[in-house]
C-alpha positions as CSV (number, residue, x, y, z in Angstrom):
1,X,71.0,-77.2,-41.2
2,X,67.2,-76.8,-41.4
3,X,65.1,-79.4,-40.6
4,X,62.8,-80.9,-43.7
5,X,60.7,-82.0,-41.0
6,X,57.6,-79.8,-41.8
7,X,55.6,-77.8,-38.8
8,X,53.1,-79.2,-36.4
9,X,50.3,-77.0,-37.0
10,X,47.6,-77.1,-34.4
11,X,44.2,-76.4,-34.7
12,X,42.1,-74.1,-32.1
13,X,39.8,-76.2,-29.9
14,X,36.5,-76.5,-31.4
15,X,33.1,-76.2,-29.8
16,X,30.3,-77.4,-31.8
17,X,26.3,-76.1,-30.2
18,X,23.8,-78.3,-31.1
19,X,20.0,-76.3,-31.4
20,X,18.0,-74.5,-33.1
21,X,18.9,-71.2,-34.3
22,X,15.7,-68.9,-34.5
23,X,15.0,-65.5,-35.5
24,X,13.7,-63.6,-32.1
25,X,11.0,-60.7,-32.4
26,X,12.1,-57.8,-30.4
27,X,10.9,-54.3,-30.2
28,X,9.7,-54.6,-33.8
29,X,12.5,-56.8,-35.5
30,X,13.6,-59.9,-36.2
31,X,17.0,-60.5,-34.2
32,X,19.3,-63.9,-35.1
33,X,18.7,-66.4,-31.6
34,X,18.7,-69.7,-30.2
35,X,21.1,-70.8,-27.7
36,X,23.6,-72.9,-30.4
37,X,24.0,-69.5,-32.4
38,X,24.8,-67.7,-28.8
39,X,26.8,-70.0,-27.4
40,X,28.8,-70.3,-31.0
41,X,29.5,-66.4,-31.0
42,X,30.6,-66.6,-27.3
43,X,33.0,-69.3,-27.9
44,X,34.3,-67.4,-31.2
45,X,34.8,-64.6,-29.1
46,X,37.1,-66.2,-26.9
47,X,39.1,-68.2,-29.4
48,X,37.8,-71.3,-29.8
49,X,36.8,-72.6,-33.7
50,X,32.8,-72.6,-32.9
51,X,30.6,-75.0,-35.1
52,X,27.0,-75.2,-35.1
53,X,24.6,-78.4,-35.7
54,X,20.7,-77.0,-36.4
55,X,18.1,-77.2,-39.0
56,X,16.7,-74.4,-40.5
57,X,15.2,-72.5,-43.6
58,X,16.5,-70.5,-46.6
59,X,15.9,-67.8,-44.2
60,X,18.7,-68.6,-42.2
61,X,21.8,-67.8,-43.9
62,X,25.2,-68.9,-42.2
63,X,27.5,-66.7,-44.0
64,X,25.7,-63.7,-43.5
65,X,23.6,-64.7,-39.8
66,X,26.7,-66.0,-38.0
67,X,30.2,-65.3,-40.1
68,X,33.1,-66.9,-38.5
69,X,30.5,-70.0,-37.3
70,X,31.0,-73.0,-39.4
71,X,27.2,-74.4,-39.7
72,X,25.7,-77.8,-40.4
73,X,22.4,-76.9,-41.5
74,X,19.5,-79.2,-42.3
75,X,16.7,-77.8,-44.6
76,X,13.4,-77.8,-43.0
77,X,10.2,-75.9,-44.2
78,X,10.6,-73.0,-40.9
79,X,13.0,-71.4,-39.2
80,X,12.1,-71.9,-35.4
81,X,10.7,-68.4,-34.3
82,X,9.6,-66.5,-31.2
83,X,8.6,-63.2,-29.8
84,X,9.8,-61.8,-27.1
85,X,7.9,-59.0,-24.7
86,X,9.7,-58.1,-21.7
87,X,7.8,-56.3,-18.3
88,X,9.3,-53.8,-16.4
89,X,10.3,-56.1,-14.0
90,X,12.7,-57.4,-16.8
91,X,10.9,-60.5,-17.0
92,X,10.2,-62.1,-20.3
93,X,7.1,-63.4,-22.2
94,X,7.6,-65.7,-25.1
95,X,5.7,-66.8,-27.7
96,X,7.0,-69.9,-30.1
97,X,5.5,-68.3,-33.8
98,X,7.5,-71.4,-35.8
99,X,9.3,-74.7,-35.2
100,X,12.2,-76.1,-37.5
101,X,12.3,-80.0,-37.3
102,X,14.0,-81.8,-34.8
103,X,17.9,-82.4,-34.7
104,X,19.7,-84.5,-37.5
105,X,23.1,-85.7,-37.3
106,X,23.1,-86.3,-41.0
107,X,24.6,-82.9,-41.5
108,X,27.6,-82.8,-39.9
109,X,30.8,-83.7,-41.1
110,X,32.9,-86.3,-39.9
111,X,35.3,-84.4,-38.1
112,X,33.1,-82.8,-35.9
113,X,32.4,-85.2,-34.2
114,X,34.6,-85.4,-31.8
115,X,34.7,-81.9,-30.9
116,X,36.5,-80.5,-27.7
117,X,33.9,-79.2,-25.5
118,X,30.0,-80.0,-26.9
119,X,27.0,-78.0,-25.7
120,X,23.2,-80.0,-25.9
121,X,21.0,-76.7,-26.2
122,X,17.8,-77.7,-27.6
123,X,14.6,-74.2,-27.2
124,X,12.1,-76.5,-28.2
125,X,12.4,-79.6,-27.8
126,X,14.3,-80.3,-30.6
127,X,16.7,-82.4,-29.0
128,X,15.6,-86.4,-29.0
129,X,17.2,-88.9,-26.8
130,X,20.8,-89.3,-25.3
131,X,22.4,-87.5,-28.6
132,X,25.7,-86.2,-26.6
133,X,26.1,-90.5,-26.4
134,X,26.4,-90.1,-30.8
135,X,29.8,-87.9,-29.8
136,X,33.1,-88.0,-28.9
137,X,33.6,-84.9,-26.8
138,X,36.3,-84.5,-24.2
139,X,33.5,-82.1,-22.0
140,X,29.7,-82.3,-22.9
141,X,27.3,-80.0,-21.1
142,X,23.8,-78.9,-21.8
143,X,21.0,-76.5,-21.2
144,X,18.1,-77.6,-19.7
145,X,15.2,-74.9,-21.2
146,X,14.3,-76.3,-24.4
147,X,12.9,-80.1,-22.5
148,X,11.4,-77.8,-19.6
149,X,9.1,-75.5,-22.2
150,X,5.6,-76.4,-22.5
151,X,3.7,-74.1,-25.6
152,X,0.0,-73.5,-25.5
153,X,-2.5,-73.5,-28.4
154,X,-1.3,-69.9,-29.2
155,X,2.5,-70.7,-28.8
156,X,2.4,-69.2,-25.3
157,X,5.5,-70.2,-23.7
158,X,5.2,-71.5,-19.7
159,X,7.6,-74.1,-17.5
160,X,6.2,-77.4,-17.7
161,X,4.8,-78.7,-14.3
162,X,6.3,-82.0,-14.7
163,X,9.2,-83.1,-16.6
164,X,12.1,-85.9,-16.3
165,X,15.2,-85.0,-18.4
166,X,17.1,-88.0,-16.9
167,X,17.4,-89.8,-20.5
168,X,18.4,-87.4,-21.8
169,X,21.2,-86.4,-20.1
170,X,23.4,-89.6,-20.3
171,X,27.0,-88.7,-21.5
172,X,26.7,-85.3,-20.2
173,X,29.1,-83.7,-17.5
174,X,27.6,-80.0,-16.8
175,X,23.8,-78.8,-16.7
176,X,22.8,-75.4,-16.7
177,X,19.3,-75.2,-15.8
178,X,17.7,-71.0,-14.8
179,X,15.5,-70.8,-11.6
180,X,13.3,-69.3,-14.7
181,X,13.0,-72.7,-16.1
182,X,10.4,-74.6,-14.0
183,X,8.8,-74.4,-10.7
184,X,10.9,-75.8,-7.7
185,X,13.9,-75.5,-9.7
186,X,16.4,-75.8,-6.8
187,X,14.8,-79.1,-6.0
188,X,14.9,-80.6,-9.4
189,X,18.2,-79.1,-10.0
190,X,19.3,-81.4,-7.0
191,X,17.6,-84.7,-8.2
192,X,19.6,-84.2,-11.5
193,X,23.1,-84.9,-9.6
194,X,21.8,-88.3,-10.1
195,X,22.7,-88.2,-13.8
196,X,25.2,-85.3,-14.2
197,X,28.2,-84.6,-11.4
198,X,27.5,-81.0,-12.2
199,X,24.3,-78.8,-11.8
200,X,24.7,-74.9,-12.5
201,X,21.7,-73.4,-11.1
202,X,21.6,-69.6,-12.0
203,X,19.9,-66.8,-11.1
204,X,20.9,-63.5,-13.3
205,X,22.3,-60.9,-12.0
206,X,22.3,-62.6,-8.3
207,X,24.5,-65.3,-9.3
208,X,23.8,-68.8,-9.3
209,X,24.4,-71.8,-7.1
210,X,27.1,-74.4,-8.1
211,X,25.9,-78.3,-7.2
212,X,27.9,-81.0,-7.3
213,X,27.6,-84.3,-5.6
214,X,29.5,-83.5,-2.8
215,X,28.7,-80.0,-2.3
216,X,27.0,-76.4,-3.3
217,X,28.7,-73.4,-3.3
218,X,27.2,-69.7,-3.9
219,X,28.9,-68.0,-6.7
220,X,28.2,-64.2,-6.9
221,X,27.7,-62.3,-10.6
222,X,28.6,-59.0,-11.5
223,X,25.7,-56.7,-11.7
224,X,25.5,-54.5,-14.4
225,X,22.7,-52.2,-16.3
226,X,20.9,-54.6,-18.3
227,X,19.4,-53.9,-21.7
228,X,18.8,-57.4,-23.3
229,X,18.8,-60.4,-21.2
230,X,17.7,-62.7,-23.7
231,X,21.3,-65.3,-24.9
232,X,22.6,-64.5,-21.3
233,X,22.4,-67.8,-19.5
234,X,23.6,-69.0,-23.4
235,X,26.6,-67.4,-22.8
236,X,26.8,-68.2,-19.5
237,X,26.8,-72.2,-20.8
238,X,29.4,-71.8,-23.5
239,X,31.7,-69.5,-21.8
240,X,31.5,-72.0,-18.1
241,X,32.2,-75.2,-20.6
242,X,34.8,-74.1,-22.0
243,X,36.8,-72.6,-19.1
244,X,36.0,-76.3,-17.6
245,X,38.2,-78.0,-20.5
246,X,40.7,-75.4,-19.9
247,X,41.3,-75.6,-16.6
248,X,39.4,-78.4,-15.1
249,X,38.2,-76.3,-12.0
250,X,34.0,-75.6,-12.0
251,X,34.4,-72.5,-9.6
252,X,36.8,-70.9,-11.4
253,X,34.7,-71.7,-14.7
254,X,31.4,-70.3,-12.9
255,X,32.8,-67.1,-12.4
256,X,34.5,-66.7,-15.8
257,X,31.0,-67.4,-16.9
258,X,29.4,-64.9,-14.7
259,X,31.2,-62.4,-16.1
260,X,30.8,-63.3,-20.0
261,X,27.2,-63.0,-19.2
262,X,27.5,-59.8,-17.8
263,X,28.8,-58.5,-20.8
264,X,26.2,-59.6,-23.2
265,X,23.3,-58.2,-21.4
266,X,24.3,-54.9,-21.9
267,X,23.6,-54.7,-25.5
268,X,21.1,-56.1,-28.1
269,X,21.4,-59.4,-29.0
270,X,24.7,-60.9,-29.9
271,X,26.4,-56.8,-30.1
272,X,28.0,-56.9,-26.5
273,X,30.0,-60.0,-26.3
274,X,33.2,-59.7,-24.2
275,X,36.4,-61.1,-25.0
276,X,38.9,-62.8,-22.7
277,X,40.9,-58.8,-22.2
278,X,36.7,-57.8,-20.9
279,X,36.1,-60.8,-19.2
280,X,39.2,-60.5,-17.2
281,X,38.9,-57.2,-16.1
282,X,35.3,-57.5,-14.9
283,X,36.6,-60.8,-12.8
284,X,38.8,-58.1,-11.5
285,X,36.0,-56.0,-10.3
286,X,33.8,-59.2,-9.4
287,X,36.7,-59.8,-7.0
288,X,37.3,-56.4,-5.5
289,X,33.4,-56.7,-4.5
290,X,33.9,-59.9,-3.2
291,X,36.8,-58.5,-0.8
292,X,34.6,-55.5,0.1
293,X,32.3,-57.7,1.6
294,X,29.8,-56.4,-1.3
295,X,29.2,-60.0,-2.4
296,X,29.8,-63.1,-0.5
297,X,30.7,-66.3,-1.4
C-alpha cells in the first residue's frame, strides 16, 4: 500500500554574498563585478542555490546581470563602478568611478537569513560593523579588500597603510585576505588569528599560505594562462567556503579553491567558471605536479 505520507523535499544549500555588485571597465566595456556577484556565480556553478544582498541602481538588473542568482537589491542613486587597467606584469590599476550606498539588511527576506555558508565581501567599504553577527550561518567567511582600499581624490585605488579590521570580523570563521591587499600582508594576516581561527593568505598563481592558530601550511595552485584575473580570489572565497561546510577540512577546501580559481582566469569576467566535473580534474593534475616534485607542499 502507498504511503499518503507526502515526500521530504530538500532544498540545495544556499549561499548568500553580501557586497556590492559593480559594473567594471575593461578594454573599453562595462563588465558585471564585485565580489558578491562572483562569488554567487561560483557557488551556482557548483550547485549551491546562491543569493545576493547589495544595493544598486536601475542599471543593475538581476534577471538579466546574474540569472539563476536570487538578489536583494536596495535602490541607491549609483551603481558602484571602477576601471580596471592592467600592466604587463599582470598587475592591476583601479579606479573607483561610483559608489552605491552602504549595505542594508532591509532587503532581504526572512529566510535568508540563516543561510548555509555566508560570505562578508564588501569592495568599498560598504560593509559597517560586525554584520555576519545579524546572521545565522552555519560557516561565515569574508574577504578582506573592500576595508583595506583607501581611494584618492581621483578615485585612485591604493592599500591603506594602516587599518584594523578586528570589529569587523566578529562571527566570522575564514578570511581571505591577497598579499595584493596591503603592505606586510603576511604579518597582518597573522595578527588576524586573534579574531578568526582561519587566515587564507593567497598569492595567484603561486598559491597561498593557509594560517590557523596552530599552524601554516603552503598550499600550491595550478598555473594556468591567465587572461582576466580580476573575480579570481572571489572565487577562490566562495568556492574554499563552501567546500569547508561540505567537508569540514580547510586543506582540502584550499585546494578545491585553487583550482576554481584557476578556471576563471582564463576567460573574461564571469565566462570561465568551472564546475565540480573541471574542478576535479584540474585537482587531478594539481596532484600529479605535486608528486612530480613540480610543486611542494
Amino acid at each position: 500500500m502507498a504511503s499518503s505520507r507526502a515526500p521530504l523535499v530538500t532544498r540545495p544549500r544556499r549561499f548568500l554574498a553580501v557586497g556590492h555588485v559593480t559594473w567594471d571597465r575593461v578594454a573599453g566595456r562595462d563588465v558585471l563585478g564585485g565580489s558578491a556577484a562572483y562569488a554567487a556565480a561560483c557557488a551556482a556553478k557548483l550547485g549551491w542555490e546562491p543569493g545576493v544582498l547589495t544595493t544598486a541602481a536601475a542599471d543593475f538588473d538581476a534577471g538579466r546581470d546574474l540569472p539563476g542568482v536570487t538578489c536583494f537589491t536596495h535602490p541607491a542613486a549609483a551603481t558602484t563602478r571602477f576601471a580596471n587597467v592592467y600592466g604587463e606584469d599582470g598587475q592591476r590599476e583601479q579606479w573607483l568611478l561610483a559608489r552605491a550606498d552602504d549595505i542594508l539588511l532591509d532587503p532581504l527576506a526572512e529566510e535568508w537569513r540563516d543561510p548555509d555558508a555566508l560570505l562578508i565581501c564588501p569592495v568599498a567599504g560598504e560593509v559597517r560593523g560586525a554584520l555576519a553577527l545579524a546572521f545565522d550561518a552555519a560557516t561565515v567567511g569574508a574577504t578582506a579588500q573592500g576595508w583595506l582600499r583607501a581611494f584618492d581624490r581621483d578615485g585612485r585605488v591604493s592599500p591603506r597603510t594602516e587599518a584594523e579590521i578586528g570589529p569587523q570580523l566578529a562571527g566570522v570563521h575564514v578570511l581571505f585576505v591577497s598579499e595584493n591587499d596591503l603592505p606586510d600582508a603576511a604579518l597582518c594576516a597573522r595578527s588576524w588569528l586573534r579574531f578568526v581561527p582561519v587566515v587564507a593568505l593567497t598569492r595567484g598563481w603561486r598559491g597561498l599560505t593557509l594560517m590557523t592558530r596552530e599552524a601554516e601550511h603552503e598550499v600550491p595552485s595550478l598555473p594556468v594562462e591567465e587572461i582576466d584575473t580580476t573575480g579570481a580570489g572571489d572565487v577562490f572565497a566562495a568556492a574554499f567556503l563552501l567546500r569547508y561546510h561540505e567537508t569540514g577540512h580547510p586543506l582540502e577546501a584550499a585546494a578545491f579553491a585553487a583550482c576554481a580559481a584557476s578556471c576563471v582566469v582564463e576567460g573574461v569576467g564571469m565566462s570561465a567558471l568551472g564546475d565540480r566535473d573541471e574542478i576535479a580534474r584540474r585537482l587531478a593534475r594539481r596532484e600529479r605536479l605535486v608528486e612530480d616534485g613540480e610543486w611542494d607542499e
